[in-house]
N, CA, C and O atoms as a Tinker XYZ file with bonds, in Angstrom:
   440  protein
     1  N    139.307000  -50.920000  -71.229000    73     2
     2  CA   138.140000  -51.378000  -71.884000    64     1     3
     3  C    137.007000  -51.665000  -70.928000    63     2     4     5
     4  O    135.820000  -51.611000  -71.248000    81     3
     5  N    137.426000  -51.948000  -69.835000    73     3     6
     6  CA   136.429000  -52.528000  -68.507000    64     5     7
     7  C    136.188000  -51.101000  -67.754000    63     6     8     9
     8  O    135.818000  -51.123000  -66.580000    81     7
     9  N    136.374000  -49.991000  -68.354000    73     7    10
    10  CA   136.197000  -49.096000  -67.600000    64     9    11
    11  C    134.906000  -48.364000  -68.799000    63    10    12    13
    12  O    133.902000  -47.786000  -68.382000    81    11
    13  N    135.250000  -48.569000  -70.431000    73    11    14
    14  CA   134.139000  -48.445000  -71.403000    64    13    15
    15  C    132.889000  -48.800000  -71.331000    63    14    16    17
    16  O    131.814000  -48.208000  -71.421000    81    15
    17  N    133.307000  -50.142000  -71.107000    73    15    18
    18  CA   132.172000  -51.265000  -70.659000    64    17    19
    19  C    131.333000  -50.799000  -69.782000    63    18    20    21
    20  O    130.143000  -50.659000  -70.065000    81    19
    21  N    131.854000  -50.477000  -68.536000    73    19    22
    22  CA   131.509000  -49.885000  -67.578000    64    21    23
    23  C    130.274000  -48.599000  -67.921000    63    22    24    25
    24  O    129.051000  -48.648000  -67.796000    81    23
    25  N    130.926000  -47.786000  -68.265000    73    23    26
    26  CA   130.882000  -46.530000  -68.629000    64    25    27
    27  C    129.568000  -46.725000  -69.862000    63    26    28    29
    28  O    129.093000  -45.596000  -69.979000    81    27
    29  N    129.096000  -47.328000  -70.451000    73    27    30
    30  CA   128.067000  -47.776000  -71.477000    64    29    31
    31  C    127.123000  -48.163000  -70.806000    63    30    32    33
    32  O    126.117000  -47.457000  -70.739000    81    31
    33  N    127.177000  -49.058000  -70.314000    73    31    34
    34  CA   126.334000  -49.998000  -68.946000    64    33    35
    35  C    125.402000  -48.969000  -68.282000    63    34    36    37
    36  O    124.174000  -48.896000  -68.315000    81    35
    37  N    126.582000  -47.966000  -67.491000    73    35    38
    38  CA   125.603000  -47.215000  -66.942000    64    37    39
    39  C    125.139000  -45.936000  -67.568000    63    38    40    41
    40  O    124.398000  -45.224000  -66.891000    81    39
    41  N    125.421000  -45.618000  -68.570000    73    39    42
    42  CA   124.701000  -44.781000  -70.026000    64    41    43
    43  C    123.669000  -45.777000  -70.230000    63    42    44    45
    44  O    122.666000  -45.094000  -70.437000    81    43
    45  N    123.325000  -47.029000  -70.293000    73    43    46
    46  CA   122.270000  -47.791000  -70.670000    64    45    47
    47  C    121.206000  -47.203000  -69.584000    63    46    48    49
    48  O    120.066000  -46.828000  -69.856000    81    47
    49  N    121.911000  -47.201000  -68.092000    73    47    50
    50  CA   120.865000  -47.664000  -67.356000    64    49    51
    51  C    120.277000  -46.348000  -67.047000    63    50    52    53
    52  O    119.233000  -46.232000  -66.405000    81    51
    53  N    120.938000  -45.382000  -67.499000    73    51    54
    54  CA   120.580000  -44.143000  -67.078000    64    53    55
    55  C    119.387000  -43.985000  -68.649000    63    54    56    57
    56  O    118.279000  -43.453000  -68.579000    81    55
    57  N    119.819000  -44.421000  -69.583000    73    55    58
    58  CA   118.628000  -44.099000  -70.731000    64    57    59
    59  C    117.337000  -44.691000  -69.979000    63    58    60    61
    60  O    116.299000  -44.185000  -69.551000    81    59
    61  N    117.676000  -45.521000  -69.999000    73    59    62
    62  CA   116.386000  -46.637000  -69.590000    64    61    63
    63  C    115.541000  -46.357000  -68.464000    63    62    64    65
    64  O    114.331000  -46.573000  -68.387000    81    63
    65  N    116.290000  -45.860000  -67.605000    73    63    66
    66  CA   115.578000  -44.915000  -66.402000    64    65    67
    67  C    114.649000  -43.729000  -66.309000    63    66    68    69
    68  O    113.630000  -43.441000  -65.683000    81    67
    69  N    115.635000  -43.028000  -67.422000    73    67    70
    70  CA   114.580000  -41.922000  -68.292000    64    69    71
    71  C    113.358000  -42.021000  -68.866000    63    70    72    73
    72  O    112.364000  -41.300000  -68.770000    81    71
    73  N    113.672000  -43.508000  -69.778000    73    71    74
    74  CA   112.713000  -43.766000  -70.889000    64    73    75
    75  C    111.494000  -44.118000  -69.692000    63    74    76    77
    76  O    110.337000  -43.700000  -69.742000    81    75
    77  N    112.013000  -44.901000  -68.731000    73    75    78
    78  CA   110.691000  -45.879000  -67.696000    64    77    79
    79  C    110.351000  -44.712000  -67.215000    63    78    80    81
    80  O    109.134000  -44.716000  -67.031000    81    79
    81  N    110.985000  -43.374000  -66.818000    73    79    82
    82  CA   110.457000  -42.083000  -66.553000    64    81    83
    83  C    109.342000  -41.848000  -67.151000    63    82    84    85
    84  O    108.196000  -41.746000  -66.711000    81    83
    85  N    109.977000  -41.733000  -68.699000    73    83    86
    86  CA   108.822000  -40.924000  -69.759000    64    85    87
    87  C    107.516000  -42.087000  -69.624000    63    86    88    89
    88  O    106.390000  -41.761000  -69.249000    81    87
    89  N    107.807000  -43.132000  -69.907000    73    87    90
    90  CA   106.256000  -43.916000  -69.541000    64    89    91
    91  C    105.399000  -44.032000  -68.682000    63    90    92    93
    92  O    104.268000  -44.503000  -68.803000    81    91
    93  N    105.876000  -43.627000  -67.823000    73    91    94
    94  CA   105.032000  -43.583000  -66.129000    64    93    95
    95  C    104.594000  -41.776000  -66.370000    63    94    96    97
    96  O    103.438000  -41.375000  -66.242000    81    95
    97  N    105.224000  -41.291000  -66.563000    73    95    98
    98  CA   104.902000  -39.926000  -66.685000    64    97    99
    99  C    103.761000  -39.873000  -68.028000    63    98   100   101
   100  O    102.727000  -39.267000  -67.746000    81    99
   101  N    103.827000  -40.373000  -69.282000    73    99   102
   102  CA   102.360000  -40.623000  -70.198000    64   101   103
   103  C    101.641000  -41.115000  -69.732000    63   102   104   105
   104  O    100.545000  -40.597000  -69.946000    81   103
   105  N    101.591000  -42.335000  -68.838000    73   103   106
   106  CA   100.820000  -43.305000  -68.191000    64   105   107
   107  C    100.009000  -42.745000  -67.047000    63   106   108   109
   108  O     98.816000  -43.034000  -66.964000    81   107
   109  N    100.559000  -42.001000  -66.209000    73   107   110
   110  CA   100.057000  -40.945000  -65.427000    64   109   111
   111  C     99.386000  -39.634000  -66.254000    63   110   112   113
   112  O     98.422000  -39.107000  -65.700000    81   111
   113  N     99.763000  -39.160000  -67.346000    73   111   114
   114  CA    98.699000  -38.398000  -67.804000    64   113   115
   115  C     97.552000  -38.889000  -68.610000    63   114   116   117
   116  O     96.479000  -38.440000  -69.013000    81   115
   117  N     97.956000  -39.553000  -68.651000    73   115   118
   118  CA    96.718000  -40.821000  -69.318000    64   117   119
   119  C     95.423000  -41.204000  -69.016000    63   118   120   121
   120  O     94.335000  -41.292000  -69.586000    81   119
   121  N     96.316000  -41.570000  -67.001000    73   119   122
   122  CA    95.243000  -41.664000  -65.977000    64   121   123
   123  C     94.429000  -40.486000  -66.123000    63   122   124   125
   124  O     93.366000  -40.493000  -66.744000    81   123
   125  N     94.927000  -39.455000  -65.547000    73   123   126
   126  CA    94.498000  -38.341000  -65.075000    64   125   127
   127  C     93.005000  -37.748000  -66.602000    63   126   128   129
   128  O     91.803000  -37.482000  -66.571000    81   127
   129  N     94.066000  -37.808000  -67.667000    73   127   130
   130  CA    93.037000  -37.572000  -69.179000    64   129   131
   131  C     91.578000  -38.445000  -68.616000    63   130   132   133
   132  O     90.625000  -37.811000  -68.162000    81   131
   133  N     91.567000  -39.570000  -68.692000    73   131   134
   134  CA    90.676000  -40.869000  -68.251000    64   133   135
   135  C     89.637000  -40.263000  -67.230000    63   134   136   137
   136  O     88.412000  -40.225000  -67.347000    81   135
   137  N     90.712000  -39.631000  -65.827000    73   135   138
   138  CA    89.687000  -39.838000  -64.813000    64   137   139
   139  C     88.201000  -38.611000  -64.890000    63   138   140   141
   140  O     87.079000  -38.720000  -64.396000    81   139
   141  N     88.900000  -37.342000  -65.838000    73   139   142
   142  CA    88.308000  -36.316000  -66.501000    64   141   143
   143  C     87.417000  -36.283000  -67.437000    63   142   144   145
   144  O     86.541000  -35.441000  -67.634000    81   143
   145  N     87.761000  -37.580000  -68.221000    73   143   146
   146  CA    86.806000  -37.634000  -68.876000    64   145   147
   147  C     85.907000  -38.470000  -68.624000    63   146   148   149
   148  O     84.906000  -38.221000  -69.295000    81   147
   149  N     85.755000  -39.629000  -67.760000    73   147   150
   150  CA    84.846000  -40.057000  -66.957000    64   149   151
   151  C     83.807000  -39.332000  -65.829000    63   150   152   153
   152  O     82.705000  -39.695000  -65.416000    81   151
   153  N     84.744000  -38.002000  -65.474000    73   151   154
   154  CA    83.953000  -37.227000  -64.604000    64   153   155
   155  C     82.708000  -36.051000  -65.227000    63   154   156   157
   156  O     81.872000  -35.260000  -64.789000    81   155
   157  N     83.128000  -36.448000  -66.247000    73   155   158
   158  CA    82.584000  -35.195000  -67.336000    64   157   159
   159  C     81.108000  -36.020000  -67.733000    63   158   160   161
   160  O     79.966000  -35.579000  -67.864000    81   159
   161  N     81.662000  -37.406000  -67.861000    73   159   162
   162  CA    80.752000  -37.950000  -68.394000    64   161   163
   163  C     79.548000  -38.735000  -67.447000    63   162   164   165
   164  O     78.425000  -39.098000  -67.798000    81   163
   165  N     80.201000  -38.850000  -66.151000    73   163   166
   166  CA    79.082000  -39.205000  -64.788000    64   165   167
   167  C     78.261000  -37.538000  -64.750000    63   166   168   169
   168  O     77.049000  -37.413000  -64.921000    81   167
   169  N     79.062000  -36.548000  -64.535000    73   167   170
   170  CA    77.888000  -35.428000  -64.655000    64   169   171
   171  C     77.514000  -34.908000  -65.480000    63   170   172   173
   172  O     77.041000  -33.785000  -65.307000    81   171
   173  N     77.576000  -35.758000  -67.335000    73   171   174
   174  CA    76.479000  -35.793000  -67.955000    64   173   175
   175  C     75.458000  -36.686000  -67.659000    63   174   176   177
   176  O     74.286000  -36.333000  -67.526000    81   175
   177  N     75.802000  -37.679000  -67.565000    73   175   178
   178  CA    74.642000  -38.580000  -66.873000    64   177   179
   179  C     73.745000  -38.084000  -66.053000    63   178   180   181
   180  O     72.560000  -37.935000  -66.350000    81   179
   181  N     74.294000  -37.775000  -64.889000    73   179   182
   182  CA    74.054000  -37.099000  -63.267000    64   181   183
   183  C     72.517000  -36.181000  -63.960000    63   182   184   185
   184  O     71.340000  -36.395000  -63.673000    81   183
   185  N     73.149000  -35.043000  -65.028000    73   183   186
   186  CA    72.426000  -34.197000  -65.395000    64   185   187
   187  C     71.082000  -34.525000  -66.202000    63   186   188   189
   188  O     70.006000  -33.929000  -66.157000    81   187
   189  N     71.451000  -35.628000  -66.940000    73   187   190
   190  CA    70.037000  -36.312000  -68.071000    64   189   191
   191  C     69.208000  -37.038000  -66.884000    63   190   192   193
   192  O     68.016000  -36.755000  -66.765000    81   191
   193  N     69.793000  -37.940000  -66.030000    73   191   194
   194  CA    68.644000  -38.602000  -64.785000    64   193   195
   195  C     68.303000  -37.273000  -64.329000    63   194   196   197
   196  O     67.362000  -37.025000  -65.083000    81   195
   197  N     68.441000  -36.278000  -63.612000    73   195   198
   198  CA    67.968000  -35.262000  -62.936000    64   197   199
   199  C     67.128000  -34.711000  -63.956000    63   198   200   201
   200  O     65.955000  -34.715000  -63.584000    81   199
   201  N     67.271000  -34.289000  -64.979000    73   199   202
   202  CA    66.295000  -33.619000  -66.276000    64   201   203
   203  C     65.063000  -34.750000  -65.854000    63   202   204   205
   204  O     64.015000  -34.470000  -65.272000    81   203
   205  N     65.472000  -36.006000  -66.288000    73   203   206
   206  CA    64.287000  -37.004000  -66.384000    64   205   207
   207  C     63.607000  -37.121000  -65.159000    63   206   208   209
   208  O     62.386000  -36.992000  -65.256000    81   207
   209  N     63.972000  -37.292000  -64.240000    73   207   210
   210  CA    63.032000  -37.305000  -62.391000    64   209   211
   211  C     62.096000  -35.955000  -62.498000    63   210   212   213
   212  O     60.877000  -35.895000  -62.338000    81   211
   213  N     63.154000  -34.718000  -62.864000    73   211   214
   214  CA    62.244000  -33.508000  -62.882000    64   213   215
   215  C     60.931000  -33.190000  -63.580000    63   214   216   217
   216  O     59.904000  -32.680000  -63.132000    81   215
   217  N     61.356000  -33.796000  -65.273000    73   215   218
   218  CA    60.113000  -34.370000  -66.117000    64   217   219
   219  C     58.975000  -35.261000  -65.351000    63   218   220   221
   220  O     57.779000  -35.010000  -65.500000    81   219
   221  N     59.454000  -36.342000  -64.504000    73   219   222
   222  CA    58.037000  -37.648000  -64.539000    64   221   223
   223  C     57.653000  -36.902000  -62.698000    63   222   224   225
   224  O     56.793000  -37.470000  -62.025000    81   223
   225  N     58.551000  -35.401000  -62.004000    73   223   226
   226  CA    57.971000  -35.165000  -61.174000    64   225   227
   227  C     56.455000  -33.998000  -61.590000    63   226   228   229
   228  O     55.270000  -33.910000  -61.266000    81   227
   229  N     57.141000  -33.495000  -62.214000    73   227   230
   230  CA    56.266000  -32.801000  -63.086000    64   229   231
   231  C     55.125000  -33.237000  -63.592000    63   230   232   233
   232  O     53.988000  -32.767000  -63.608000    81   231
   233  N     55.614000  -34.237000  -64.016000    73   231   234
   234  CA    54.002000  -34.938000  -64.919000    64   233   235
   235  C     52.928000  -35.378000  -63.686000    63   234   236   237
   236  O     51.726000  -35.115000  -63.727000    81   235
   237  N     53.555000  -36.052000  -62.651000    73   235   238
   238  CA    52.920000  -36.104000  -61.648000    64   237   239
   239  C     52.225000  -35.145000  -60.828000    63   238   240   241
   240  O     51.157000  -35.282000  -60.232000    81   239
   241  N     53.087000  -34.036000  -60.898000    73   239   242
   242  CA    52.300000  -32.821000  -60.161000    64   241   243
   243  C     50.457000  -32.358000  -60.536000    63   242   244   245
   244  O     49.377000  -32.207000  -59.964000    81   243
   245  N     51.278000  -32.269000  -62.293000    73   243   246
   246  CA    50.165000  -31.927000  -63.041000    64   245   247
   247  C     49.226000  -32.706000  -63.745000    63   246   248   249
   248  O     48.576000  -32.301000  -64.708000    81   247
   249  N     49.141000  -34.316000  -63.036000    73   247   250
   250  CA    48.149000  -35.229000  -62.807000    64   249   251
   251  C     47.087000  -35.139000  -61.388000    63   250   252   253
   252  O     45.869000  -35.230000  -61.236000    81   251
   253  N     48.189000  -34.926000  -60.524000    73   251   254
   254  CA    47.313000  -34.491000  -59.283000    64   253   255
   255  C     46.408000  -33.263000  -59.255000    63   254   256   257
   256  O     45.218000  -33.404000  -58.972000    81   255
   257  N     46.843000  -32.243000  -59.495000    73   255   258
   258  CA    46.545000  -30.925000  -59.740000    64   257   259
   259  C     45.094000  -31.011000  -60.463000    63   258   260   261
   260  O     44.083000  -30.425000  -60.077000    81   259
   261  N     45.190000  -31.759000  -61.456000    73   259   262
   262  CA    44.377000  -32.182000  -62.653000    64   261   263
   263  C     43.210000  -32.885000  -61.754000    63   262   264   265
   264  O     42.054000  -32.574000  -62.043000    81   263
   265  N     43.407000  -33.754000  -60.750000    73   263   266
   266  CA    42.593000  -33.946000  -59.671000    64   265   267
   267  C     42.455000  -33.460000  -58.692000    63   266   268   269
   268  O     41.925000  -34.152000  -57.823000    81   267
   269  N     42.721000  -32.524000  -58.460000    73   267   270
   270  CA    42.270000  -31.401000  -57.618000    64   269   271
   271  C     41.562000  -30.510000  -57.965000    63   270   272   273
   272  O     40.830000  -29.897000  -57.187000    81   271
   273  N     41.657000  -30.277000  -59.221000    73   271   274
   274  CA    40.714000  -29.674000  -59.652000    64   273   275
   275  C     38.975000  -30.213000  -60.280000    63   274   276   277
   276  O     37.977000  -29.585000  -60.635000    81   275
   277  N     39.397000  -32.010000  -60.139000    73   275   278
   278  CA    37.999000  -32.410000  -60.289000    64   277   279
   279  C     37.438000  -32.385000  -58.896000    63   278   280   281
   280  O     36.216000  -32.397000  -58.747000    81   279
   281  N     38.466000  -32.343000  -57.597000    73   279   282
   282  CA    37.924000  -32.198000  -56.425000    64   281   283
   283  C     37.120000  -31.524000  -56.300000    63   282   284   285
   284  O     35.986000  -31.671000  -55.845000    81   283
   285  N     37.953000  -30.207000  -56.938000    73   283   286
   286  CA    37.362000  -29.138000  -56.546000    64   285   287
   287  C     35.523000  -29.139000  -57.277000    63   286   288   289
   288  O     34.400000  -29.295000  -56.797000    81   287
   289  N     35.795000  -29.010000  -57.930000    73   287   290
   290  CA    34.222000  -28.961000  -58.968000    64   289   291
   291  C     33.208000  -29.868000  -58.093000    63   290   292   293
   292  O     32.088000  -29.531000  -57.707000    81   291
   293  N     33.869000  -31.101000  -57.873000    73   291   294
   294  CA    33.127000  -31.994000  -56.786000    64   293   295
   295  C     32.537000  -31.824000  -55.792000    63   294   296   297
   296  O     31.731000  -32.634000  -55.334000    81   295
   297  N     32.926000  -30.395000  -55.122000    73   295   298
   298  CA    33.018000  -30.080000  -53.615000    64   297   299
   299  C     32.025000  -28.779000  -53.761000    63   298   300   301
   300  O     31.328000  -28.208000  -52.921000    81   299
   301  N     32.232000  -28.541000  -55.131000    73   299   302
   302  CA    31.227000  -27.103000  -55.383000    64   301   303
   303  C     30.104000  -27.567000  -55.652000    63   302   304   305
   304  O     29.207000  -26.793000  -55.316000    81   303
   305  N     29.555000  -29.043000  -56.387000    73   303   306
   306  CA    28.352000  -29.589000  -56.233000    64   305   307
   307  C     28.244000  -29.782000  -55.195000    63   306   308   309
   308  O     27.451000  -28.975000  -54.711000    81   307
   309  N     28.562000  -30.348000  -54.604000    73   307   310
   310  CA    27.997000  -30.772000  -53.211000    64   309   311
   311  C     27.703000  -30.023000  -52.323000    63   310   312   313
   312  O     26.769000  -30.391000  -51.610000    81   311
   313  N     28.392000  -28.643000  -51.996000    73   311   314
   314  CA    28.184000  -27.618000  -51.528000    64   313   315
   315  C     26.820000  -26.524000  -52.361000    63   314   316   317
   316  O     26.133000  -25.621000  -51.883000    81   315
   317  N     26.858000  -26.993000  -53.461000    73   315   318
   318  CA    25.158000  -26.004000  -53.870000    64   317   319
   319  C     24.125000  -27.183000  -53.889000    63   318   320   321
   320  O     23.035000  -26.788000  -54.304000    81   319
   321  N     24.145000  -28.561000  -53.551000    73   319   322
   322  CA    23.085000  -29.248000  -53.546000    64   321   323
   323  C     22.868000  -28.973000  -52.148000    63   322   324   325
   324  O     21.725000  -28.627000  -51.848000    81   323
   325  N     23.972000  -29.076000  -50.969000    73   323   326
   326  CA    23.597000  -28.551000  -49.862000    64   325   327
   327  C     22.532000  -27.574000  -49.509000    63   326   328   329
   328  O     21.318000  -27.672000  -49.330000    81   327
   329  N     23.500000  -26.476000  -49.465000    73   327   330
   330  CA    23.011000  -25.270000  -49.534000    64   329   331
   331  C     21.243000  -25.077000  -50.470000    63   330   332   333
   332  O     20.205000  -24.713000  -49.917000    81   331
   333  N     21.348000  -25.328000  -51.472000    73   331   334
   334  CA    19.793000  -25.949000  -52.293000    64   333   335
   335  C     18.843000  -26.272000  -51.189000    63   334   336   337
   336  O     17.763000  -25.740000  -50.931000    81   335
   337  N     19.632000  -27.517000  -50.426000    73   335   338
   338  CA    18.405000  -28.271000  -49.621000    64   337   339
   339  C     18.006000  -27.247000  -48.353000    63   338   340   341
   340  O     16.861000  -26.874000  -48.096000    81   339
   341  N     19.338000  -26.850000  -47.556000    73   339   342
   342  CA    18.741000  -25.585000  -46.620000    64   341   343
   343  C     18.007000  -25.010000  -46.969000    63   342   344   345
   344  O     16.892000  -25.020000  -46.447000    81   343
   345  N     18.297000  -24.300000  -47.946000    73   343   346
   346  CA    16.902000  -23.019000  -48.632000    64   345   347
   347  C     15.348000  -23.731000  -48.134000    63   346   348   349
   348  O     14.448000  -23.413000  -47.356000    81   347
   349  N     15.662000  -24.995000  -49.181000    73   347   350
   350  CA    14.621000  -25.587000  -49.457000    64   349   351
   351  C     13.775000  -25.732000  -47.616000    63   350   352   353
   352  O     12.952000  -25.123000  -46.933000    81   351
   353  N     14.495000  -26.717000  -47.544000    73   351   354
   354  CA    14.333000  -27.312000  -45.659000    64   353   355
   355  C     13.854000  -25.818000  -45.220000    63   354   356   357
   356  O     12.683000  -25.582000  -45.515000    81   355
   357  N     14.817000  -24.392000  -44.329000    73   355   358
   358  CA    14.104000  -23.213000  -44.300000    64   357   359
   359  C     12.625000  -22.910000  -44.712000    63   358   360   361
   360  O     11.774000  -22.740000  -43.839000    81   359
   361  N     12.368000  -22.855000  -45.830000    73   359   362
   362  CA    11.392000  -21.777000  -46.385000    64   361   363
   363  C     10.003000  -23.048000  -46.063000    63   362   364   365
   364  O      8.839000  -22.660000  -45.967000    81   363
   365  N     10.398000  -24.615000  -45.923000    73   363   366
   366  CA     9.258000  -25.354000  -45.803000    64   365   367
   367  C      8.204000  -24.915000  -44.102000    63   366   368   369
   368  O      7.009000  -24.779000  -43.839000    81   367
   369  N      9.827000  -24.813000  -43.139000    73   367   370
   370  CA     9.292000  -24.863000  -42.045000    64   369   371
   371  C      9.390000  -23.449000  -41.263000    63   370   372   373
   372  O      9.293000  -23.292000  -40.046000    81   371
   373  N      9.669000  -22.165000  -42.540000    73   371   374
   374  CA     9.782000  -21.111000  -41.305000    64   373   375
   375  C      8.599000  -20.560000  -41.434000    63   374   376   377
   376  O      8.637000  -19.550000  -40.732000    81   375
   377  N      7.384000  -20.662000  -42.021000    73   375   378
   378  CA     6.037000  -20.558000  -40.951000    64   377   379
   379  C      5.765000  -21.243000  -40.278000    63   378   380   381
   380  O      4.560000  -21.276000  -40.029000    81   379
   381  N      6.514000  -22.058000  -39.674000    73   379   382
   382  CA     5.994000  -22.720000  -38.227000    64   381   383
   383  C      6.701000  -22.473000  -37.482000    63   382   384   385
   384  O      6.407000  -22.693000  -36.307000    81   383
   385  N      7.755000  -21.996000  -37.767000    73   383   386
   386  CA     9.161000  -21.076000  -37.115000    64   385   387
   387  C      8.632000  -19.957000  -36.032000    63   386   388   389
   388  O      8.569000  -19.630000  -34.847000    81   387
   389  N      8.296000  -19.627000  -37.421000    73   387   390
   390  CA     7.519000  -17.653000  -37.085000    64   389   391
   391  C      5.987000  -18.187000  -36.011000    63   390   392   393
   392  O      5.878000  -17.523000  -34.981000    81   391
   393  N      5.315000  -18.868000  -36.146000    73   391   394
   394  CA     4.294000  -19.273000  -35.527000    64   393   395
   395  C      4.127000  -19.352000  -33.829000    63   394   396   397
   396  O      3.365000  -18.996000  -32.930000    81   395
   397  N      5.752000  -20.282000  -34.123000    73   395   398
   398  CA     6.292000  -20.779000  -32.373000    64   397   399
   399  C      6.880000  -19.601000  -31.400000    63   398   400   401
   400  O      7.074000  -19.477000  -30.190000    81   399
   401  N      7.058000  -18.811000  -32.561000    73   399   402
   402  CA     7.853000  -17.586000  -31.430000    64   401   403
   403  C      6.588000  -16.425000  -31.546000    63   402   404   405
   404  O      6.514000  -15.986000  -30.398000    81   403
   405  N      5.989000  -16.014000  -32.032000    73   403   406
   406  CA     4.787000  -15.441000  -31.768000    64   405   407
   407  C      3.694000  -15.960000  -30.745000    63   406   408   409
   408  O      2.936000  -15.244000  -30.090000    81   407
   409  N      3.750000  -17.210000  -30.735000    73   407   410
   410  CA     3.253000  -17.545000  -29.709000    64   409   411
   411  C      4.263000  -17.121000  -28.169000    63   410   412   413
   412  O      4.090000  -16.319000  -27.251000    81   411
   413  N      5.443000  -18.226000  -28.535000    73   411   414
   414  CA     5.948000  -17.922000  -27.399000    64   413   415
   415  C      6.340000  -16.421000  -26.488000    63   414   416   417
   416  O      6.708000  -16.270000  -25.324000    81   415
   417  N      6.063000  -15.398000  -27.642000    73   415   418
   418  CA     6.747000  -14.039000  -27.527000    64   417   419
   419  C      5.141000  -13.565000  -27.206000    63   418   420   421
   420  O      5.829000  -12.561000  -27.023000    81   419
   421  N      3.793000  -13.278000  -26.966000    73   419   422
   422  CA     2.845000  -13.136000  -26.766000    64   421   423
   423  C      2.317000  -13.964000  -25.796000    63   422   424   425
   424  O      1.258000  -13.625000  -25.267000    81   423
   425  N      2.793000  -14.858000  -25.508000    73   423   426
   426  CA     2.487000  -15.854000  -24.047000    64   425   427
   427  C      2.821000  -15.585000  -22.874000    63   426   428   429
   428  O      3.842000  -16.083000  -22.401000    81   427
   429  N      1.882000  -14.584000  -22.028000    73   427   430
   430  CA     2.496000  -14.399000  -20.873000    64   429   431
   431  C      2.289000  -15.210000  -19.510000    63   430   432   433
   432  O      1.193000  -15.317000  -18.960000    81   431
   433  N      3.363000  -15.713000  -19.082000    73   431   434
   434  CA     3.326000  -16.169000  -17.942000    64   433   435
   435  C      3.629000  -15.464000  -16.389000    63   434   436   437
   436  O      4.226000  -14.394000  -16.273000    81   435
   437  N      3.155000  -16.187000  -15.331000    73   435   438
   438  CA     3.413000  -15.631000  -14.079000    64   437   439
   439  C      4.510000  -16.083000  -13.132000    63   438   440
   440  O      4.657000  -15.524000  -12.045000    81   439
């Protein structure tokens, strides 16, 4: 009977070994399910912040741009009021221009 006894005991311990098997073995795919679907879900994240930086870099670009192009317009007045005033300045003083070198070009010295 002490050999039944026996003999049950370690049929117990051998179930039970199995069974603590099978739980560590669900428990471990469990993990693993978990760590996958957490990874799935950081590089959805990962992907919506990157969409969004790309959006507010964007918007920024084409705020600057947007002022660059009032630069620009800025720089083209200023450059024909310039240019305006040369003309202007020129045409006041090049008969006295033309005056000084006719002289000087008809002035002979020794």
């Amino acid at each position: 009977m002490a050999s039944n006894r026996s003999q049950g005991g370690i049929q117990q311990l051998l179930a039970a070994e199995q069974e603590a098997q099978h739980i560590v073995n669900a428990a471990r795919s469990a993990k693993m399910a978990r760590l996958k679907q957490a990874k799935e879900e950081a590089e959805k994240e990962i992907a919506e912040y990157r969409a969004h930086v790309e959006l507010e870099f964007q918007k920024k670009v084409a705020a600057s741009s947007g002022d660059s192009g009032a630069n620009v317009k800025r720089l083209e007045h200023e450059t024909d009021a310039k240019i305006h005033h040369l003309k202007t300045e020129a045409s006041r003083i090049s008969q006295d221009v033309v005056e000084m070198l006719l002289k000087h070009v008809t002035t002979v010295r020794n």
